[in-house]
N, C-alpha and C positions, 0 to 999 in steps of 0.2 A: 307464604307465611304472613301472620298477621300482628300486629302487634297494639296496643293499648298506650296514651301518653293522658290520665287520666280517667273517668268517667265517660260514658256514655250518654248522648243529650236525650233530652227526655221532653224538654220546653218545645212551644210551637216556636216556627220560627221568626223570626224579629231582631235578626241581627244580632243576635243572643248567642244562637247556636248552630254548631257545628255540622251546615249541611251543605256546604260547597263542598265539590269534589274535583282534582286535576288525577283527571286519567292519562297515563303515558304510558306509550307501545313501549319496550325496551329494547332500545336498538334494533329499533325496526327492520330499515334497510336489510340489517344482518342477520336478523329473524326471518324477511322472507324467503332469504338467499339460501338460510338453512332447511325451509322448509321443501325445497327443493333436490338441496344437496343436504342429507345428515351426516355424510361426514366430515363436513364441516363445524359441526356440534362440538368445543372442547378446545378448540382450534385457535389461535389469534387471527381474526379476518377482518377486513375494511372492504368498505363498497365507497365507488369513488371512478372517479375523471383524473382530470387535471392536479386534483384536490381529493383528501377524505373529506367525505358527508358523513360518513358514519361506520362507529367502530366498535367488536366484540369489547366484551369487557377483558375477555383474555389478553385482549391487544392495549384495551386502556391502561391493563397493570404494566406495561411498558411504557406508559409516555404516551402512545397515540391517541389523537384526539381530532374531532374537525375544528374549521379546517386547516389540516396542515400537507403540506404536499407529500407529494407519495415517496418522494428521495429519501426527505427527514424520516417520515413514518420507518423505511425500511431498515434506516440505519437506528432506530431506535431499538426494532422488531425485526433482524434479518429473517426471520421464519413469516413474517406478514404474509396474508392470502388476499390477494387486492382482487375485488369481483367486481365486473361493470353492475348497469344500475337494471332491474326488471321492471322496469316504469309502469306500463299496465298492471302487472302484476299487483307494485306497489298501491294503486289506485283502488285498486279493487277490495284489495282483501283493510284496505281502512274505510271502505266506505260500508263493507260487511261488521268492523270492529263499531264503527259508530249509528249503524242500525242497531245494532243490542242495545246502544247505550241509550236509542229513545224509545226502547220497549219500556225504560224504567221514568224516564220524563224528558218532556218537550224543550225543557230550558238548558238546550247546550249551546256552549261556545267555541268554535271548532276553532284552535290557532293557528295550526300547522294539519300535516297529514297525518300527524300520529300523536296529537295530543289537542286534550279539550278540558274546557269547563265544565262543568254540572251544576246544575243548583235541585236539587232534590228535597226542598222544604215542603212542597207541595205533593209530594209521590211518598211520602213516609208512613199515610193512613193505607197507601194501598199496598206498598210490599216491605212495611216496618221500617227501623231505624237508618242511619243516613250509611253506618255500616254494615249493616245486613245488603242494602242495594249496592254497595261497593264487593261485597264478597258476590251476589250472584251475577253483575260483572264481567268480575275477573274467570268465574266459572265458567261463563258462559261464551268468553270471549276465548278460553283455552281452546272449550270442547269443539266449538264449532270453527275456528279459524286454526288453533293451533299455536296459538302466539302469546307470548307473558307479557302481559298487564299491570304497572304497578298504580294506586291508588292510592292519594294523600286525600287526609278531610278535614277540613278548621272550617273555622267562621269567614275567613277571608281564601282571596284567592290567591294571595299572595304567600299566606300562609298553607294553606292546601297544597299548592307548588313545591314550599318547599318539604311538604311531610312526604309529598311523592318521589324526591329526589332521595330521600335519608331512607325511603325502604325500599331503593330497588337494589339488586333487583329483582322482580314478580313478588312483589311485596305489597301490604295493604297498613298502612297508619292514621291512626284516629287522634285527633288533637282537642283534647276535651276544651273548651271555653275558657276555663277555671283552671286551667294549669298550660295557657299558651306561655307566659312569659319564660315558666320551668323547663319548657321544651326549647324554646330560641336562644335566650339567655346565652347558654352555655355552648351553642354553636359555632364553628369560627366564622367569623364574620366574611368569608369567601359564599358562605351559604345562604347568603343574602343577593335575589334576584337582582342582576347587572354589577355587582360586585366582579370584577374580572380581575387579570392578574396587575396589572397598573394600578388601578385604584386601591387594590389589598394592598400592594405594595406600599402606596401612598398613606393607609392606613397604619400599614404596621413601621411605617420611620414614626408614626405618630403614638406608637405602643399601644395599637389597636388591635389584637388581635382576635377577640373575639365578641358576637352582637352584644354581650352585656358592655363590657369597654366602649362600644359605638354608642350604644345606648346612653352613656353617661359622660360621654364627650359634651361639652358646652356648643352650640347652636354654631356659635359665632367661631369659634375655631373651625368648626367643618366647612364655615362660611368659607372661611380665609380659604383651606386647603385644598376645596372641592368646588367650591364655587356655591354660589348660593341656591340653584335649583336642584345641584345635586345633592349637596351637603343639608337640604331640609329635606327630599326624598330619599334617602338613604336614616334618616332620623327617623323620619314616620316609620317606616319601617320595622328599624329595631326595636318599636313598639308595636308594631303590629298592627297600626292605624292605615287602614289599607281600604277607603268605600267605594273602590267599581265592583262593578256588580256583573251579574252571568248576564251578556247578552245576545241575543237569540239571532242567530241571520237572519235576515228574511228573502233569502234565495239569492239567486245570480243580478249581481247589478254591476258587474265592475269586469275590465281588463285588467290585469297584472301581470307582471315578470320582474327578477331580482336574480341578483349575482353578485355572488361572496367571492371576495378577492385572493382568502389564503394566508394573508399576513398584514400587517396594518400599511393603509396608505395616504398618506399627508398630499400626495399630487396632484394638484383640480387638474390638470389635463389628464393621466389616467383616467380621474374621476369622470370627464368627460368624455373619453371612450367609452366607459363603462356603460355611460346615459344615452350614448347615440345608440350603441347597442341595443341598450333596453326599449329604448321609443320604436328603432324599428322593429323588435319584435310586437310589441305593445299593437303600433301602428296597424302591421303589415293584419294583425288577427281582428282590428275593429274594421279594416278594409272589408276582410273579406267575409264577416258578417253583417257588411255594411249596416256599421255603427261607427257614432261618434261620441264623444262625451264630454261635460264641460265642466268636470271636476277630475283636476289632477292632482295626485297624490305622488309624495315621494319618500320614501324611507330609506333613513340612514341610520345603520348601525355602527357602534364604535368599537374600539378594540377591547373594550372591557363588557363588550355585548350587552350594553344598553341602548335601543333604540328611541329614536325621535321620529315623528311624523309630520310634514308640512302639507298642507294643499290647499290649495286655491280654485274657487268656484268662477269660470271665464262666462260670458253673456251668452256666447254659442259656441257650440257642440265643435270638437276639432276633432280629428281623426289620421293627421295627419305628420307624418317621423318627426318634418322638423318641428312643428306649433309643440311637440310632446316634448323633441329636447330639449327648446329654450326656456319653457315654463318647469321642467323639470329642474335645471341645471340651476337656475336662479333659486327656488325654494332648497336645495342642495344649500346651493352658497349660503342661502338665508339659514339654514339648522345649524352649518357648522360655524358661521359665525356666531350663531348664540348659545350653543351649545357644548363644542368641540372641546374646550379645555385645556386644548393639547393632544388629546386626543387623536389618533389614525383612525380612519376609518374602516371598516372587514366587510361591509356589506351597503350594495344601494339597489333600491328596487323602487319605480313606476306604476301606479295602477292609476285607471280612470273608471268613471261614475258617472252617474247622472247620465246614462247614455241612452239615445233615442237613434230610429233610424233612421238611417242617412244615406240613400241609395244617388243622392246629387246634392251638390250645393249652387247655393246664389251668392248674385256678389253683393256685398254690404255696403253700406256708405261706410267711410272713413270714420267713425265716430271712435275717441279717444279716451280710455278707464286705466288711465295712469297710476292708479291706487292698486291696483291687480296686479299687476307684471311693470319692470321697466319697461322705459320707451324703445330701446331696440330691440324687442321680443314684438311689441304689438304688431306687424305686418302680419309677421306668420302666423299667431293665434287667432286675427280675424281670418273665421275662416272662409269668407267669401271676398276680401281683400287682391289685388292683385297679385301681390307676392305668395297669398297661399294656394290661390290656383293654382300659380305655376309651378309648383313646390308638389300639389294636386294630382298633376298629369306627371310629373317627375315620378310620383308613385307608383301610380298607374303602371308607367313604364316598366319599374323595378317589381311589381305584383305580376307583372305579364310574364317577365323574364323568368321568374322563380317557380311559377307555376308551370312554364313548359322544362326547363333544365334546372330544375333544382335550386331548395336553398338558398348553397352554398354559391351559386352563378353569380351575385350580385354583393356585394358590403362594403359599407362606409371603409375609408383605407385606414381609419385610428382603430376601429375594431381588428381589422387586418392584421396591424401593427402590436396591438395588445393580442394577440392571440387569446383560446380559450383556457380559460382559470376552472370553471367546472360545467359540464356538459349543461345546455338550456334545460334541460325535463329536469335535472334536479331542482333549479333554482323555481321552474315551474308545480314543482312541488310544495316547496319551499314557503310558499307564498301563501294565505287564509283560503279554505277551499270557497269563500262567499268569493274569492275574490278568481278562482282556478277556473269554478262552474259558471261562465259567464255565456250563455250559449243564450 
């Protein structure tokens, strides 16, 4: 179904008009699970671990949502159909849905596995308006994979996002330029990207309850209530003053891995099982591509599903569990202290960059870059240091063991202790595919 908020653009582009596009699978997960099983078509179903990642909309009219664990889920939805995850599967038929999307242009921005950017200013001489390339899309993305597609289009990306969210779902909306504010305005202000339930909440003790109300909020109150990066980003917003722009991967440069926790958590030690977990996974896969890298990233997401990004660029390439947790766990510490608010945490993820091969290292002199990391992180992140060698061969050890008996033969005992929250390939889904395709 298609629908109109407006005119049609007709101007070249220039920031004027409306040719950004956010494509999103709809319920993906539970879209491939159906294409499998139809009689599951009609059904309330969740695809899930420890945790739902993702859920029928049949099951959303019940309350169910990621992620929330499968107990809650079921006593929402006693009828629930909890299906494991078809990972392959999954991979596959998204990297089928976003070849069509660059038969129509090169400027996409892949976020997750089943949803992307477009910028289509430049491809509108060759297959018309920026909604005609959104309608043959979604056509093309039925016929040949089987799967609904819904499609938001505005000037920004932010606004794109949200016209994709208000037609699905397998819906297509057009947000003319000239009548963005007619279309937001009157939305409730939950509809606004990383607006989650705390913050709405927070909003609505404030008689907030919809983007025009936010919109006309004084600067300085949101200041007070939200804090001042979030209370001016959440401002811009509800004007729709939004300038990233589509941009383009330019192929595998990164390790990643991330794990969603299920429900919000305020506990650095958790949070630091979580991180030992992630480094070794992180770690154990630049081993054995013998790679190393010297920019590490860390994402933390909050309970109102806004995320922050930290990272830090080290002098040389590390590859190794611990140099990844210590410099992880510290920029951790560093987001939620400037960012947290209060705030629980639902999600932390790891990737590194800047990676070169690394089939041995050498040992360094001691030289000290105290501005990078604290002073008892530097041992481990030199990675030719004494302490990282031996930390080196530690790995080694633990690579040797997992590769002849498995995985599961070897783990940090806090991982142990925190058992798993949602199976790894989800959260390696999970994660930017620049960031998945690091081969």
């Amino acid at each position: 179904m298609a629908h109109h908020v407006g005119m049609e653009d007709k101007a070249p582009s220039d920031g004027t008009v409306a040719s950004i596009l956010h494509a999103d699978l709809d319920a993906f997960y539970v879209s491939v699970e159906r294409l499998k099983r139809p009689e599951l078509v009609g059904r309330p179903v969740a695809v899930g671990g420890g945790v739902i990642v993702s859920a029928s909309y049949e099951a959303r009219a019940y309350g169910v949502s990621a992620p929330m664990g499968i107990r809650a889920a079921r006593e929402l939805c006693p009828r629930l159909i909890v299906v494991g995850g078809s990972f392959e599967d999954y991979i596959r038929l998204s990297d089928e849905v976003f070849e069509i999307c660059r038969r129509y242009t090169p400027f996409i921005e892949q976020i997750s596995i089943d949803e992307a950017f477009l910028d289509v200013a430049g491809a509108r001489h060759l297959f018309g308006s920026a909604e005609t390339i959104a309608a043959a899309i979604r056509r093309d993305v039925k016929a040949e994979t089987g799967l609904p597609i819904s499609v938001g289009i505005a000037r920004t990306k932010f606004l794109a996002k949200v016209a994709s969210q208000a037609c699905k779902p397998d819906g297509l909306l057009l947000v003319d330029p000239e009548h963005e504010l007619e279309f937001l305005h009157p939305l409730p202000v939950r509809a606004i990207w990383g607006v989650g339930v705390k913050t709405a909440a927070v909003l609505g003790e404030m008689g907030i309850e919809t983007v025009a109300e936010l919109a006309a909020t004084p600067p300085a109150t949101l200041r007070t209530r939200l804090g001042k990066s979030a209370g001016a980003h959440l401002l811009a917003l509800a004007w729709n003053r939004d300038r990233r722009h589509v941009e383009r991967h330019r192929g595998a440069g990164s390790v990643g891995a991330q794990r969603a926790f299920g429900r919000d958590v305020k506990d650095r030690e958790e949070h630091r099982a979580i991180l030992m977990s992630l480094a070794d996974r992180v770690g154990s896969r630049l081993r054995k591509k013998q790679r190393a890298g010297r920019t590490i990233t860390a994402r933390v997401r909050f309970s109102d599903l806004q995320s922050v990004t930290r990272s830090t660029t080290l002098r040389a390439a590390v590859a190794s569990t611990e140099a990844l947790y210590r410099v992880a766990d510290h920029l951790v510490e560093k987001a939620i202290e400037e960012a947290a608010e209060g705030r629980g945490v639902g999600l932390l993820g790891i990737s590194v960059s800047h990676l070169v091969h690394s089939p041995h290292l050498q040992l360094e002199l001691p030289l000290s870059d105290r501005r990078t990391v604290r002073a008892d992180v530097e041992d481990v992140w030199r990675s030719g240091s004494p302490a990282a060698l031996a930390r080196d061969r530690l790995d080694t050890a633990i690579d040797e063991l997992r590769a002849k008996f498995g995985k599961s033969a070897v783990a940090a005992a806090s991982g142990i202790r925190q058992g798993r929250l949602v199976p790894d390939e989800f959260g390696d889904l999970a994660i930017p595919v620049s960031e998945r395709r690091s081969d």
